[in-house]
Structure formats: C-alpha cells, structure tokens
N, CA, C and O of each residue as an XYZ file, in Angstrom:
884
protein
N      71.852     69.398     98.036
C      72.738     68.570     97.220
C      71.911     67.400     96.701
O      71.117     66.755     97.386
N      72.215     67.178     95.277
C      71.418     66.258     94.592
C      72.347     64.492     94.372
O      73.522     64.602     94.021
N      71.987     63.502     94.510
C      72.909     62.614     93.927
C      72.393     61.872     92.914
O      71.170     61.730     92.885
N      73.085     61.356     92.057
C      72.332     60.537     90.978
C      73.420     59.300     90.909
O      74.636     59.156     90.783
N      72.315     58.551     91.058
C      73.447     57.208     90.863
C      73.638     56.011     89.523
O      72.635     55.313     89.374
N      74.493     55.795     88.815
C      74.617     55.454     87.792
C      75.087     53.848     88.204
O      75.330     53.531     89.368
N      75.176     52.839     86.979
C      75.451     51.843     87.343
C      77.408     51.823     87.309
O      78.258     50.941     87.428
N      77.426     53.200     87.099
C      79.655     52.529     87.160
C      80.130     54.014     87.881
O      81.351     54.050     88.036
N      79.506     55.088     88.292
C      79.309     56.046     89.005
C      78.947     56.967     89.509
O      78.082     57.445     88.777
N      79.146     57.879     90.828
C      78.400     58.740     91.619
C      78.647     60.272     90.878
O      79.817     60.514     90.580
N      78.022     60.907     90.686
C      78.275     62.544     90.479
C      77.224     63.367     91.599
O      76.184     62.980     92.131
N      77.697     64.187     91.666
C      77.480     64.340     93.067
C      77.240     66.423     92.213
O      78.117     67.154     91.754
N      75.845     66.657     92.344
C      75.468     68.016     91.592
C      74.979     69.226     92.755
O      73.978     69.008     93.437
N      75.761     70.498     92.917
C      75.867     71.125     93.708
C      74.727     72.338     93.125
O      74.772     72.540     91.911
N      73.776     73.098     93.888
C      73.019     73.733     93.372
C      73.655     75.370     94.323
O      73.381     75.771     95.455
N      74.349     75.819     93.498
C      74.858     77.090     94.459
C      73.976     78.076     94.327
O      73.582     78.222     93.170
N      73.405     79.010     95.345
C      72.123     80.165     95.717
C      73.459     81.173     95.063
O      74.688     81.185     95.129
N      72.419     81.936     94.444
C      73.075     83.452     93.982
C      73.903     84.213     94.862
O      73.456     83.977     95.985
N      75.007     85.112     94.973
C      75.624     85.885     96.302
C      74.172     86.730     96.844
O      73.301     87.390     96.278
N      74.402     86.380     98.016
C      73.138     87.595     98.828
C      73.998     88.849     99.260
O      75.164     88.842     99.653
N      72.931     90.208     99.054
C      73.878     91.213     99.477
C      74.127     91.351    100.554
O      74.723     92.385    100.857
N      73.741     90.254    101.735
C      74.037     90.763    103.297
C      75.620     89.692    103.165
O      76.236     89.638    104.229
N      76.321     88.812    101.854
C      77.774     88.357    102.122
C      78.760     89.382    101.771
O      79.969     89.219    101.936
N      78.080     90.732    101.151
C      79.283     91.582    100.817
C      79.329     92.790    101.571
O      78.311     93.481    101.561
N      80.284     93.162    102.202
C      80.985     94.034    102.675
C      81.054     95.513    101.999
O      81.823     95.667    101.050
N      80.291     96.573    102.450
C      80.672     97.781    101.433
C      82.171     98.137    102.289
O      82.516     97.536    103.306
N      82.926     99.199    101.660
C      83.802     99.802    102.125
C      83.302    100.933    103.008
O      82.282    101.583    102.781
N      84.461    101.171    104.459
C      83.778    102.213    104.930
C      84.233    103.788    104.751
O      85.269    104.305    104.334
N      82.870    104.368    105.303
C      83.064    105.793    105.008
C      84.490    106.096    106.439
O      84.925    105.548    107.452
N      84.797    107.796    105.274
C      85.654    108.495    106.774
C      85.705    108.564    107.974
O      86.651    108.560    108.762
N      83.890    108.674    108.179
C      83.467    108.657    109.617
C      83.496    107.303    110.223
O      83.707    107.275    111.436
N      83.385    106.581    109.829
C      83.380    104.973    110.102
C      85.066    104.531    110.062
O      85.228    103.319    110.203
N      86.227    105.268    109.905
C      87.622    105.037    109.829
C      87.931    104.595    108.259
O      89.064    104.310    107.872
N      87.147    104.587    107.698
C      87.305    104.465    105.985
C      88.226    105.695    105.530
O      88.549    106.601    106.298
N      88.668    105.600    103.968
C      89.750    106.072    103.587
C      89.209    107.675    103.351
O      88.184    107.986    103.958
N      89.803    108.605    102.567
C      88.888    109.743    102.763
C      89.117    109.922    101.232
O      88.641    110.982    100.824
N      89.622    109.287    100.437
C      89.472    109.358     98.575
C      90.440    107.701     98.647
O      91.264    106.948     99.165
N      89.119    108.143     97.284
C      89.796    106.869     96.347
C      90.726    107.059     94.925
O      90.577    107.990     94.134
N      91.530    106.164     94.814
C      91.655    106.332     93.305
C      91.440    104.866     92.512
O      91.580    103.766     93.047
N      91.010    105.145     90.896
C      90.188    104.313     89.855
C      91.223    103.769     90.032
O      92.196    104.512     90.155
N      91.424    102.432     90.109
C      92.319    100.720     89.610
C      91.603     99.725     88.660
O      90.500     99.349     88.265
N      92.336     99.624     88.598
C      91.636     98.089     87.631
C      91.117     97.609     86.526
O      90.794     96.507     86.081
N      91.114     99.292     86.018
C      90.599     99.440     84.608
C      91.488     99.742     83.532
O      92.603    100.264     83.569
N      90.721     99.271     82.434
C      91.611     99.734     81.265
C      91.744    101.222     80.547
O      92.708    101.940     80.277
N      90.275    101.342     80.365
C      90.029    102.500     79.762
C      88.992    103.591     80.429
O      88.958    104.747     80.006
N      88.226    103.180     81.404
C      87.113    104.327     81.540
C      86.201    103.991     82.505
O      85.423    103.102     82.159
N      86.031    104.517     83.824
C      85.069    103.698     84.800
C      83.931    104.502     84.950
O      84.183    105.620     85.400
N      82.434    104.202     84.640
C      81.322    104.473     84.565
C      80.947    105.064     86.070
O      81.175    104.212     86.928
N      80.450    106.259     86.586
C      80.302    107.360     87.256
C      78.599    106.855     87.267
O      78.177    106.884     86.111
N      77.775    106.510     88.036
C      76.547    106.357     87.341
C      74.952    107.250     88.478
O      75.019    106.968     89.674
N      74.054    107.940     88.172
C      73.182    108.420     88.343
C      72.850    107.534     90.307
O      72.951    107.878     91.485
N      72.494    106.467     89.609
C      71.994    105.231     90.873
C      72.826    104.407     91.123
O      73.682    104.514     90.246
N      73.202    103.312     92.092
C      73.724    102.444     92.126
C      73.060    101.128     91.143
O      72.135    100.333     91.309
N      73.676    101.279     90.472
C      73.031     99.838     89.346
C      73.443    100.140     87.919
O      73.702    101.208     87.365
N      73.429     98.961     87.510
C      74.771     99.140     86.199
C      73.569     99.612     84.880
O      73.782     99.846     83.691
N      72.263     99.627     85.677
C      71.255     99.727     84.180
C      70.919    102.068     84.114
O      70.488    102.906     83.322
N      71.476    102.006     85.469
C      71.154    103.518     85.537
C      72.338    104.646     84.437
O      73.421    104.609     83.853
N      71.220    105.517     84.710
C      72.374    106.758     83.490
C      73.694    106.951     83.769
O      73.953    107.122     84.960
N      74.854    106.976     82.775
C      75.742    107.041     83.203
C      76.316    108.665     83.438
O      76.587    109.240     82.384
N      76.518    109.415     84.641
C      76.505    110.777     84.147
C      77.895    111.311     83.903
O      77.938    112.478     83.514
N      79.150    110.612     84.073
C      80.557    110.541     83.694
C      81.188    109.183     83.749
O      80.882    108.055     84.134
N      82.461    109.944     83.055
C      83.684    108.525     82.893
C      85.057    108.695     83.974
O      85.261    109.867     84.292
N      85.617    108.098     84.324
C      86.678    108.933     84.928
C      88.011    107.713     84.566
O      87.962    106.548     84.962
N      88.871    108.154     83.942
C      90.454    107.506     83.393
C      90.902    106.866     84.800
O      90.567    107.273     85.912
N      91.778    105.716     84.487
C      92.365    104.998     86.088
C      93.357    106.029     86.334
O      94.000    106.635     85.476
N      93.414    106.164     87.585
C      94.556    107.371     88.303
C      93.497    108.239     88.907
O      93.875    108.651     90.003
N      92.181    108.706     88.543
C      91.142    109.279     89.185
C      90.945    109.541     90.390
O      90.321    108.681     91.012
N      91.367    110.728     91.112
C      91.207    110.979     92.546
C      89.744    111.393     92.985
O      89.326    112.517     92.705
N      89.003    110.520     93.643
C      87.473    110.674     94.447
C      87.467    110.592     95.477
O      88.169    109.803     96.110
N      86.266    111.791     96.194
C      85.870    111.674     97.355
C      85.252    110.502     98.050
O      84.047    110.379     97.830
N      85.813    109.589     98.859
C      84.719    109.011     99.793
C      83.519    109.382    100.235
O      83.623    109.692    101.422
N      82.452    109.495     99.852
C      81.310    109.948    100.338
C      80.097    108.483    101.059
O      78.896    108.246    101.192
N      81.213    107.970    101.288
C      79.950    106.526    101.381
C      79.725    105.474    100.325
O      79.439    105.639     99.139
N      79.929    104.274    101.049
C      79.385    103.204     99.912
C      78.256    101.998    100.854
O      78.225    101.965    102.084
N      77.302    100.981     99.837
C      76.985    100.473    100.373
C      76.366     99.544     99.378
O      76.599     99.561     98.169
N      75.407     98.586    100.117
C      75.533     97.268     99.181
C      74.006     97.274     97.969
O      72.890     97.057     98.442
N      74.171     97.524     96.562
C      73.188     97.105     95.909
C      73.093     96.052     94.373
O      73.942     96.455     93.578
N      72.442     95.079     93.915
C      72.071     94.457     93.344
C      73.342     93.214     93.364
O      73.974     92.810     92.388
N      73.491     92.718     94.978
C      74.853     91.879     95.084
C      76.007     92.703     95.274
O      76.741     92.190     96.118
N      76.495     93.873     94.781
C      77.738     94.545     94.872
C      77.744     95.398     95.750
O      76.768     95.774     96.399
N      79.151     95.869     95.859
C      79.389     96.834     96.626
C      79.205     98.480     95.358
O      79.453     98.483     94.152
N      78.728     99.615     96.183
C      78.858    100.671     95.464
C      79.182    101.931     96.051
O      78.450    102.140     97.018
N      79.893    102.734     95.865
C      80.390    104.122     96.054
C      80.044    105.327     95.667
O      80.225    105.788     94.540
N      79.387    106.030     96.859
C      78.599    107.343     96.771
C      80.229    108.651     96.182
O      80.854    109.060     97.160
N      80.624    109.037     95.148
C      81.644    109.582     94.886
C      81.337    110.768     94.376
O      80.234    111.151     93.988
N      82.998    111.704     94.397
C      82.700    113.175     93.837
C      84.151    113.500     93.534
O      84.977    113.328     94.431
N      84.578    114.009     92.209
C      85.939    113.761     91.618
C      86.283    115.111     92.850
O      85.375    115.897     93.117
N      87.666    115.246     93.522
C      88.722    115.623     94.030
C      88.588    117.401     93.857
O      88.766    118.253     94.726
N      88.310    117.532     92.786
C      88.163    118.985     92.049
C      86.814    119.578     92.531
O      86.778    120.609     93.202
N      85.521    118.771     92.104
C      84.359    118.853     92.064
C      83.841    118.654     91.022
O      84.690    118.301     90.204
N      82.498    118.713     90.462
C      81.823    117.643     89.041
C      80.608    117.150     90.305
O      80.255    117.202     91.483
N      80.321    116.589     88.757
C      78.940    115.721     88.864
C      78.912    114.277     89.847
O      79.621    113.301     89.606
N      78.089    114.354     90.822
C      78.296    113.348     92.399
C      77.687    111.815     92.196
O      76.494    111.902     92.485
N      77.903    110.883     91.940
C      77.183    109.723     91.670
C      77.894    108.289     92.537
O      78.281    108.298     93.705
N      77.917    107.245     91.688
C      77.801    105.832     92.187
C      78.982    105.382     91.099
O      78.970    105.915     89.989
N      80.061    104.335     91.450
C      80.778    103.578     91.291
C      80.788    101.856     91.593
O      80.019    101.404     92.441
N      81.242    101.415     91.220
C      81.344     99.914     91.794
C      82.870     99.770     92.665
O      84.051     99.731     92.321
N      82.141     99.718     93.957
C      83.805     99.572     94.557
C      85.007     98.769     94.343
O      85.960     98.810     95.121
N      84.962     97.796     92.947
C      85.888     97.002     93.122
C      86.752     97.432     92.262
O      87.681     96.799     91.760
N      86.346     98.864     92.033
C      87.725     99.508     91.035
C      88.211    100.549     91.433
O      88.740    101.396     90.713
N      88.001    100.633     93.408
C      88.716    101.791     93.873
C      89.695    100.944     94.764
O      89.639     99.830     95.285
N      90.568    101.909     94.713
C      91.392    101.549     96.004
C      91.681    102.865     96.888
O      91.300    103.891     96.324
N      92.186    103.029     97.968
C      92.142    104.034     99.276
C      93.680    104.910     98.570
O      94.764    104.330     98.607
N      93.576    105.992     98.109
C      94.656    107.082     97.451
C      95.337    107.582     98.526
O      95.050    107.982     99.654
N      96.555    107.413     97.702
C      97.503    107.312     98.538
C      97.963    109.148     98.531
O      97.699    109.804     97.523
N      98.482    109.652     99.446
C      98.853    111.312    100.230
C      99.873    111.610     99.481
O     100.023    110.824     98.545
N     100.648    112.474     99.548
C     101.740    112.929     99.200
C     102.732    112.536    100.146
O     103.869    112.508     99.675
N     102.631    112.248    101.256
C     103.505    111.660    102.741
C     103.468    109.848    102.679
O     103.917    109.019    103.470
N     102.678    109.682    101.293
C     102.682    108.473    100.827
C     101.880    107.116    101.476
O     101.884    106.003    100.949
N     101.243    107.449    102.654
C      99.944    106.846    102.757
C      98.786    107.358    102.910
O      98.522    108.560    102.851
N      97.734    106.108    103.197
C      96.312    106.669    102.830
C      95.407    106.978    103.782
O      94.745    106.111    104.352
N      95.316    108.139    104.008
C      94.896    108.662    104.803
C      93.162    108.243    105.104
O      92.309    108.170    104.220
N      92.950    108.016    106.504
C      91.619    107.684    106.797
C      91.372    108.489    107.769
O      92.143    109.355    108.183
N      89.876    108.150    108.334
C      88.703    109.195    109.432
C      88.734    110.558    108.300
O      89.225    110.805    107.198
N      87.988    111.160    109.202
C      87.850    112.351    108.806
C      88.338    113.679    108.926
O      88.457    114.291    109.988
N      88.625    114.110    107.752
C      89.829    115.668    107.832
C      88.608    116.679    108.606
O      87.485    117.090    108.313
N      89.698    116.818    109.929
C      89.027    117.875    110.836
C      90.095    119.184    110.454
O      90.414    119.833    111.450
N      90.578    119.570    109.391
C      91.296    120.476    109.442
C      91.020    121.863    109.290
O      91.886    122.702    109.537
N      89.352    122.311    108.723
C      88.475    122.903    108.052
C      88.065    123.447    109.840
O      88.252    124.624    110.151
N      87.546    122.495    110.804
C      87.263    122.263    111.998
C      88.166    123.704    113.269
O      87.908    124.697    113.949
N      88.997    123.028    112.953
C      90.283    123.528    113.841
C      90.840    125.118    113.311
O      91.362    125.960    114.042
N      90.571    125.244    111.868
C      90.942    126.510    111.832
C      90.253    127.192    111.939
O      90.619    128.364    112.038
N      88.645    126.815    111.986
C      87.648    128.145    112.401
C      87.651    128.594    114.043
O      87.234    129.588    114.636
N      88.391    127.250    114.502
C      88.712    127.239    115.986
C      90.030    128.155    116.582
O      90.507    128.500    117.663
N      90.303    128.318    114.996
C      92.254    129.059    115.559
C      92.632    128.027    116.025
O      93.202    128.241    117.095
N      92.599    126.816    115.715
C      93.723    126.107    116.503
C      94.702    125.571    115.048
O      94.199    124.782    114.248
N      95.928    126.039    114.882
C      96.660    126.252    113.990
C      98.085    125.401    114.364
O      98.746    125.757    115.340
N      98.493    124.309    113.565
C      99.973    123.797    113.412
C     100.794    125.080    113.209
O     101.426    125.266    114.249
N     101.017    125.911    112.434
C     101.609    126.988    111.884
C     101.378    128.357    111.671
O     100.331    128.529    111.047
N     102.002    129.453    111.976
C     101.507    131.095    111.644
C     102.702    131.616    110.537
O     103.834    131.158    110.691
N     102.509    132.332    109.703
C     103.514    133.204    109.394
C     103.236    133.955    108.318
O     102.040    134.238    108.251
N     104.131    134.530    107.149
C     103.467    135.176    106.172
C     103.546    134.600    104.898
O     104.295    133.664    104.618
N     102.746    135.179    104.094
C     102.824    135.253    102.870
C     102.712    135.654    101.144
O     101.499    135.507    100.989
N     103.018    135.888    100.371
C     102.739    136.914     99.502
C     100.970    136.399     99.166
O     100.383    135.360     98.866
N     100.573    138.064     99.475
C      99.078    138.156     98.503
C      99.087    139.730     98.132
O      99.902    140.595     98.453
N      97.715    139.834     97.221
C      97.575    140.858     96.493
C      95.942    140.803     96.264
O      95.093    139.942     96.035
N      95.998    142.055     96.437
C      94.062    142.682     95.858
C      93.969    143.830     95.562
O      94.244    144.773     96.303
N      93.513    143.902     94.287
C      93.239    143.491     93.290
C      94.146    143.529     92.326
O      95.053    144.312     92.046
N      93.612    142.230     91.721
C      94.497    142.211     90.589
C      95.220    143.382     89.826
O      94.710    144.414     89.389
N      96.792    142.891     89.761
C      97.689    144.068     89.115
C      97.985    144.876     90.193
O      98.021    146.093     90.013
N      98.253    144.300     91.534
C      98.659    145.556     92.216
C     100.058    144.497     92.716
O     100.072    143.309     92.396
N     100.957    145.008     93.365
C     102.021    144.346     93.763
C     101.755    143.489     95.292
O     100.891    143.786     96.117
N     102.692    142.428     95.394
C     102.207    141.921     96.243
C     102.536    141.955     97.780
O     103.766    141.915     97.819
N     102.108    142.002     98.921
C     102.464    142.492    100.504
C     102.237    140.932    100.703
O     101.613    140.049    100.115
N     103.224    141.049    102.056
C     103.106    140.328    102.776
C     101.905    139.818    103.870
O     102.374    140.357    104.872
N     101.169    139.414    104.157
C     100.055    138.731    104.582
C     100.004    137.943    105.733
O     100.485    136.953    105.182
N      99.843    137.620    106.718
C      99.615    137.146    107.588
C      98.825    135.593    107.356
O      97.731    135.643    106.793
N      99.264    134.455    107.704
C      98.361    132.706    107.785
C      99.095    132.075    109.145
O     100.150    132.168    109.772
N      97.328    131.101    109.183
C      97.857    130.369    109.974
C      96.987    129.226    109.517
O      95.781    129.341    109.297
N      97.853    127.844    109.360
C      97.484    126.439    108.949
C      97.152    125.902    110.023
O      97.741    126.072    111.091
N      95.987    125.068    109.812
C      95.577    123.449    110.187
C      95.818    122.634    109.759
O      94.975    122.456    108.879
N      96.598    121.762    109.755
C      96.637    120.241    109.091
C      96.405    119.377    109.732
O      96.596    119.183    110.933
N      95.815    118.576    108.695
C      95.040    116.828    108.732
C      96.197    115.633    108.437
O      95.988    114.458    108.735
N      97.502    116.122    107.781
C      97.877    114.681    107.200
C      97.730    114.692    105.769
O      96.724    114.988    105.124
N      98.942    114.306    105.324
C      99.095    113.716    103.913
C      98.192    114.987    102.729
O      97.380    114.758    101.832
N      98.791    116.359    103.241
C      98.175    117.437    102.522
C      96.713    117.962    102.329
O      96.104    118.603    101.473
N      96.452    117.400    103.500
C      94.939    117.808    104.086
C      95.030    119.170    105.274
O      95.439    119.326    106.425
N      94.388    119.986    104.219
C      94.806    121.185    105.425
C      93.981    122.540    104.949
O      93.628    122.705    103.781
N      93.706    123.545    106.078
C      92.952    124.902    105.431
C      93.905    125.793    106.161
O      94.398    125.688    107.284
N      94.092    127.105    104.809
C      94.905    127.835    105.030
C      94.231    129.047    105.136
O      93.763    129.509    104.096
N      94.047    129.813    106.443
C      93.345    130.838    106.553
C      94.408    132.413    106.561
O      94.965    132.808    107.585
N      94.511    133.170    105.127
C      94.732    134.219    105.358
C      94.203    135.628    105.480
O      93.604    136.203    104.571
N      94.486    136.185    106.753
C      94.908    137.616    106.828
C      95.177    138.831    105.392
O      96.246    139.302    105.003
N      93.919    139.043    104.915
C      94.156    140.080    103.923
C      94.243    141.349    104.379
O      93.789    141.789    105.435
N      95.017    142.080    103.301
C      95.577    143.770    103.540
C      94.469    144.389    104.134
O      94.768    145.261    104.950
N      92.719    144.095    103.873
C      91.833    145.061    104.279
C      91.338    144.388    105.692
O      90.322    144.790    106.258
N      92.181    143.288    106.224
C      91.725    142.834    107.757
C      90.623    141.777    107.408
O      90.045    141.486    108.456
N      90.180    141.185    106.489
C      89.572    140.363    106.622
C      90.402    138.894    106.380
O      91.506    138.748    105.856
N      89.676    138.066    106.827
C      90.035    136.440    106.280
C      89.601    136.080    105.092
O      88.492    136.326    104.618
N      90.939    135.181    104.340
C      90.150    134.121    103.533
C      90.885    132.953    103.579
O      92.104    132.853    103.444
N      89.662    131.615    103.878
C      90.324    130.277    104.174
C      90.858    129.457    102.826
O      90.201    129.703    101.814
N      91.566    128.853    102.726
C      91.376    128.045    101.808
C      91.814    126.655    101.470
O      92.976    126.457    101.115
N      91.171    125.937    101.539
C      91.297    124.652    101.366
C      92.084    123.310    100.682
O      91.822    123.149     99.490
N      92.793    122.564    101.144
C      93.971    121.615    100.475
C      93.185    120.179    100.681
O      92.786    119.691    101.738
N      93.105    119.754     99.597
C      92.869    118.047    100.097
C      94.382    117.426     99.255
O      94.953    118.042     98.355
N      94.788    116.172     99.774
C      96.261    115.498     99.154
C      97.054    116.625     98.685
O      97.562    116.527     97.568
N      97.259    117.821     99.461
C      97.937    118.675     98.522
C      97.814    119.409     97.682
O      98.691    120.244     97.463
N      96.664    119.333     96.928
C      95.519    119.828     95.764
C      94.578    121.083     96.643
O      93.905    120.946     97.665
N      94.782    122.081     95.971
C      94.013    123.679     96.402
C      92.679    123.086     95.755
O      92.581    122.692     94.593
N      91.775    123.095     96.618
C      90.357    122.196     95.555
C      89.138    123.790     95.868
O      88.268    124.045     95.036
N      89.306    124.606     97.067
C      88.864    125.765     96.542
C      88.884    126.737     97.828
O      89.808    126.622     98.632
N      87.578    127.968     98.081
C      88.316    128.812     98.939
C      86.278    129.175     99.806
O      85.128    128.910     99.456
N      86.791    129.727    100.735
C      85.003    130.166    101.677
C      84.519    131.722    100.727
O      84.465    132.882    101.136
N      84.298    131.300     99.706
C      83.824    131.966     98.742
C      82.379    132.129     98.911
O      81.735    131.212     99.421
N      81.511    133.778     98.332
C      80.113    133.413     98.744
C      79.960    134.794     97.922
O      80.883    135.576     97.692
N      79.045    134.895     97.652
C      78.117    136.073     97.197
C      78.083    137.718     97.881
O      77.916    138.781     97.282
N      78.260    137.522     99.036
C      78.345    138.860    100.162
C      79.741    139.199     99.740
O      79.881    140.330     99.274
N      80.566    138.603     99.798
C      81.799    139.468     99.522
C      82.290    139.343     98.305
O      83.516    139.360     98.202
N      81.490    139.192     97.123
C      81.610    139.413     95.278
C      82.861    138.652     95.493
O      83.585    139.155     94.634
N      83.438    137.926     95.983
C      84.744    136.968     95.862
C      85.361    136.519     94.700
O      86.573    136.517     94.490
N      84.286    136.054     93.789
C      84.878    135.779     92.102
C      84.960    134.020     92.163
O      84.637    133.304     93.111
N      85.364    133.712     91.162
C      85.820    132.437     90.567
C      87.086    131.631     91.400
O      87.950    132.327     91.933
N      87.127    130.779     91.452
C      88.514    129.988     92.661
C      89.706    129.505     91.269
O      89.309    128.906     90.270
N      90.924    129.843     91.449
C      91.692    129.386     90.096
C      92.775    129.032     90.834
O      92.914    129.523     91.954
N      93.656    128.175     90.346
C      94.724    127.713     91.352
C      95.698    127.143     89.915
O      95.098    126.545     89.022
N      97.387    127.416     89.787
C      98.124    127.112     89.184
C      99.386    126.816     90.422
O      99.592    127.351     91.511
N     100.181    125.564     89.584
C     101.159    125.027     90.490
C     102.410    125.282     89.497
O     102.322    124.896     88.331
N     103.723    126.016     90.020
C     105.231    126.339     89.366
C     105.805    125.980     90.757
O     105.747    126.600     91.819
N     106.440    124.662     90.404
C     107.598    124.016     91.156
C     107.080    123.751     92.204
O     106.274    122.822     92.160
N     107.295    124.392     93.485
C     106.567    123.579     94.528
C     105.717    125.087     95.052
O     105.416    125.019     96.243
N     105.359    126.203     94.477
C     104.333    126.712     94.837
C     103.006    126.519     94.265
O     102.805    125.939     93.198
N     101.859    127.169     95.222
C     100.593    127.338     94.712
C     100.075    128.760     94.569
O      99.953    129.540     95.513
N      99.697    129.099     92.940
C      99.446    130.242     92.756
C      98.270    130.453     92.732
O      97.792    130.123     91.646
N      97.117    131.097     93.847
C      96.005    130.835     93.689
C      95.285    132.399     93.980
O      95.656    133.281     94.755
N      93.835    132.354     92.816
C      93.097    133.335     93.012
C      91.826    132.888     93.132
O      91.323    131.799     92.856
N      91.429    133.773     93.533
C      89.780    134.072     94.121
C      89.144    135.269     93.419
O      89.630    136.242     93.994
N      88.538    135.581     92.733
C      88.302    136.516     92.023
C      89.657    137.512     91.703
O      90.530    137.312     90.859
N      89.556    138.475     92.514
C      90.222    139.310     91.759
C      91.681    139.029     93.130
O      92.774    138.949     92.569
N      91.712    138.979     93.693
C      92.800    138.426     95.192
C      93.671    137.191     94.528
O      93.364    136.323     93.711
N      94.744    137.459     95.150
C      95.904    136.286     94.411
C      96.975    136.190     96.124
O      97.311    136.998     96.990
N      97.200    134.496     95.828
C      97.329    134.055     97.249
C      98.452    133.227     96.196
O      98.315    132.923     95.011
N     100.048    132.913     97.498
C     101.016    132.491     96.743
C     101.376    131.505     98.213
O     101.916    132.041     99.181
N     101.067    130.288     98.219
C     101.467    129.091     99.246
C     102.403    128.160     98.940
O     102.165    127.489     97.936
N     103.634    127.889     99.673
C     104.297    126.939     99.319
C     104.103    125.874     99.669
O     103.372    125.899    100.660
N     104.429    124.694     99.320
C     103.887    123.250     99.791
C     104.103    123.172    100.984
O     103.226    122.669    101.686
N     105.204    123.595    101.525
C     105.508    123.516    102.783
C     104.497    123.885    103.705
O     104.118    122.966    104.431
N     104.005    124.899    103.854
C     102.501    125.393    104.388
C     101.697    124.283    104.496
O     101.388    123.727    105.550
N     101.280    123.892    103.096
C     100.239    122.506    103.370
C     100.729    121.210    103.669
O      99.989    120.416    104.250
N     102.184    120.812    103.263
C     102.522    119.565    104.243
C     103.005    119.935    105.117
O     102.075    119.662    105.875
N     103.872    120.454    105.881
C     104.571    120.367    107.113
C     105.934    120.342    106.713
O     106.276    120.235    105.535
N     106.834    120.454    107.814
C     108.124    119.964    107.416
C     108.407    118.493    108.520
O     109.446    117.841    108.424
C-alpha cells in the first residue's frame, strides 16, 4: 500500500496482484463426488468447446445453452477454472470454462453425483429389475418377447442387458434417461446404434436388432 500525502488530503492507492490460480477452485470430477454432466448456463448464444484449456486454443465446437456434457474433469488454467468435456451423445472431447456449467439436473429432478456404477453391476448380474421385452433380429421380422435385467444408478442412469432370441446378450446403456449407445464391436458385425423416442418408449437398434424399452425400465417406479 502506497500513501501520498497532499496538503488538504490522504488517498490512500491499493496495488491489487493478479488472481493466482492456486485462489480458484476447479469443480470436482464424479470420482471426487462431483456432478456426473453438466449443462451450458449463462450464455447467450454459443459456448466455445476448445482443443486446450485456454481461450487462444482451436476452437473444435460450439454447443447452444441447454447442452448436456460429460464431466470428465476440470482443473485450473491461465487463472480459470476449465472442463475436460464430451457432449451426452458423443462428438468431439475438449475444454470449457467452468463458469458456464452448472451440475444437470436427472429426470427424478436432481443432480446426480459420484460415479454411475450401473455399467459395473450389470456385468456383475446384480440387477434392480428382470422381465421382458419386445425385440427382433433381423430387421423385418416380427417381434418376441426377450428376456432383461436392469441396473440402475439414479436419475436415468442405468444399463439394460438383453437376452436375445439366439441366447446371446446385448447391454445397453442410459445416461439421464437418454439411450447414448450399446457393447457394440466388430466380432459380432453389430451395426450402427440408432435410438428413437414415441411417448414414453425407446425404440432402439443396433444394426440390424431392434430393442423396444419403456422408461419405466430405465427409471424405476
């Protein structure tokens, strides 16, 4: 602190140090009890997705406010806080500035934190729920009844592993309610993951296989 003294008064001149990044706080990850998605706030039109953490790096998307992202980690660079993110669906994985997320809220209407062990538990068979449901393979054939049994996490976090007509499994995956995709791989020519929603079902295929889940399955009653 500087003073200068005048002959009719004191001003009194404060020299404030820049914010250091050890005063800011990143947000924490899932594993750390942090939220497990975010959604964009605060913006008007378009929040910059960026390569690095730093506002001079490439920008490699935009994402509209309402934007559902993965928590993947944040932490502190050039003074700010920043967010390791990945849109809900999947896309291109980068850096945010955390002060335009907030913790997204479930379909059970809060925001779910730690980490969804629900993926966990069903390779374990350990299942909230069993019962059936309409599927079909291959496409254009009519549909049988099917055999599932759910794991759930909370607030539409959940993997739904069914029992197909030829005895094998296929899992498939819910985050907030959202079918985001299925244990798809190359050995079993599986196909493309497609998912359509009419009323409160989920109409979902996997290549040529078509899987019909009601919400109820992935929230609970």
């Amino acid at each position: 602190m500087w003073w200068f003294r005048g002959s009719v008064s004191v001003v009194a001149v404060v020299l404030l140090a820049p914010a250091s990044s050890a005063q800011v706080t990143p947000p924490a990850a899932p594993e750390d009890g942090g939220p497990r998605h975010w959604e964009v706030v605060g913006i008007s039109q378009a929040l910059n997705l960026r390569e690095e953490p730093s506002t001079s790096a490439p920008v490699l998307a935009t994402y509209a406010p309402g934007t559902i992202l993965a928590n993947l980690g944040c932490h502190v660079a050039e003074g700010r806080a920043w967010c390791d993110v990945q849109e809900i669906r999947g896309g291109p994985r980068g850096y945010v500035a955390a002060e335009y997320l907030s913790p997204a809220i479930s379909p059970d209407g809060t925001a779910k934190t730690g980490v969804d062990d629900s993926s966990l538990r069903a390779a374990q068979g350990d299942f909230d729920a069993t019962g059936t449901i309409p599927c079909a393979r291959p496409t254009g054939q009519p549909s049988r009844a099917c055999e599932f049994g759910v794991a759930r996490s909370g607030g539409g976090y959940a993997t739904v592993v069914v029992t197909r007509p030829d005895g094998r499994t296929r899992a498939i995956f819910f985050q907030m309610g959202i079918p985001i995709g299925a244990d798809v791989s190359e050995a079993d020519d599986s196909g493309p993951f497609h998912a359509e929603k009419a009323s409160d079902l989920h109409v979902i295929e996997v290549g040529t296989e078509r899987y019909e889940i009601p919400d109820a399955v992935v929230l609970g009653g």
